[in-house]
Steps between C-alpha positions, in 0.01 A plus 500: 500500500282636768596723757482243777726260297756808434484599869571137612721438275728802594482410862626121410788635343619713787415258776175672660196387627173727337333687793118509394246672716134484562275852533155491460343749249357810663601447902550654665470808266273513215710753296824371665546164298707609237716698735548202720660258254714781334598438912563109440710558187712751713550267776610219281216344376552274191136405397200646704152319569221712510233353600122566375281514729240264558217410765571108609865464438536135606867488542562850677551547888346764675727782428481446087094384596470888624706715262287307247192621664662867582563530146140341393357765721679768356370369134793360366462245209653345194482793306656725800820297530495447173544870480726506735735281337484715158581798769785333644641377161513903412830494711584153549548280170746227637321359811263239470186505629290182537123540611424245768140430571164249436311383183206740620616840447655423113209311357272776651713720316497343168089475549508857539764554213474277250665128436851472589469861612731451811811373284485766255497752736714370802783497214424829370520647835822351564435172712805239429287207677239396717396215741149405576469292786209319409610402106651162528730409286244226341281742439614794334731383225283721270569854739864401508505491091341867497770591773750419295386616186507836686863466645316398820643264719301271715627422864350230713513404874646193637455357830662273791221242388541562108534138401759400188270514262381855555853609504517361152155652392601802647840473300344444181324809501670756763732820339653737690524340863372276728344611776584245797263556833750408760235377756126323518258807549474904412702744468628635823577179642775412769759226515690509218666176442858586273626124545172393305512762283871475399345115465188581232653742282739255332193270447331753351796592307506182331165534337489928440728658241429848656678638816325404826422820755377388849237691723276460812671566830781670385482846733888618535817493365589225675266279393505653102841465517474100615231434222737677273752231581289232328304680218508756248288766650298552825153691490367696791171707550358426853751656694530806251172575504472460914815793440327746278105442600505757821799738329371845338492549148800696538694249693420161316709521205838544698373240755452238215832631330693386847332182582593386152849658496621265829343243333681540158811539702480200674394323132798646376749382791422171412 
């Protein structure tokens, strides 16, 4: 069993909702990274997203848009973040860590590397799972086999216009979690809409066999805690990085490890 399955399924015992958040690799700090989700974990982090940067990010805001191109400028890559998962695995061999990102930077890597050269080493650094934004489900049955021939798992995105029979693609295929964007647009986005949310999730439920986490909007605990109503996780990164992207390298780690801590309080007093 992976560790996202174990960490899920220890939170469904108890009753809890998994509290998964979104930094981007190497902003604001380019040595700070692995410091910063040591941070997370502290604060109450179940699984953490890091995300890899990448130039045209098609479904980031502006906030994830520039820590991707902070981090870019700083030259942070696949083989930095991997690196920086290895690093943070040194200290840390319970919390997931799923790499979030585009098509781009891991078949650049394997050209650079060698065939399947991303799997191998994502799971030898520590990775637990990834989602690419841009690999459909119909399209990449044969990534999700090497995945999971690797203990990867494979996560996919969801939408308010996912029609039934994605769900069921998705379902076919998906490990880990579901990732469920709450609203139509990027990242960042306002007007969170709970009633339709508390209304997808049970559709999607039908067709997934993995827990469904919900991001996109959510920016407090007030609103984490009424997604957490309705699903089995919530994921945030705008907001946390909008926290940390001004803070000095000192500073950043305990300002992450309090945002998440009133949000994993307000999780848990559900």
């Amino acid at each position: 069993m992976s560790r996202i399955a174990t960490t899920f399924e220890k939170l469904g015992a108890s009753g809890r909702k998994a509290l998964i958040p979104y930094i981007c690799a190497g902003d604001p700090f380019a040595d700070g990274t692995v410091e910063l989700m040591h941070a997370l974990a502290a604060g109450g982090a179940d699984v953490i997203e890091l995300g890899v940067p990448f130039s045209d990010p098609m479904a980031d805001g502006p906030v994830i848009q520039k820590a991707a191109e902070r981090a870019l400028a700083k030259g942070i890559g696949m083989v930095q973040v991997l690196d920086m998962v290895r690093a943070f695995r040194q200290k840390d061999a319970t919390t997931p860590v799923v790499l979030m990102g585009y098509a781009n930077p891991v078949e650049r890597y394997d050209q650079k590397h060698g065939a399947d050269a991303f799997v191998k080493d994502a799971a030898a650094a520590g990775v637990d799972g990834v989602l690419i934004v841009d690999y459909p489900p119909e399209e990449c049955a044969e990534f999700a086999a090497k995945l999971k021939a690797h203990g990867l798992d494979l996560i996919f995105l969801l939408a308010p216009t996912s029609t039934e029979a994605r769900m069921a693609q998705v379902g076919q295929i998906a490990t880990g979690y579901v990732y469920y964007v709450s609203l139509k647009g990027v990242t960042g986005a306002g007007n969170l809409d709970t009633a339709a949310v508390a209304e997808a999730v049970p559709r999607i439920q039908r067709h997934v066999k993995v827990p469904v986490g919900v991001g996109f909007g959510i920016r407090d605990a007030a609103s984490a805690q009424a997604v957490g109503r309705v699903s089995d996780g919530v994921v945030i990164g705008s907001r946390l990085i909008q926290l940390i992207e001004n803070e000095s390298r000192e500073r950043a780690p305990a300002v992450a490890t309090a945002f998440l801590r009133d949000i994993r309080n307000a999780l848990d007093a559900l």
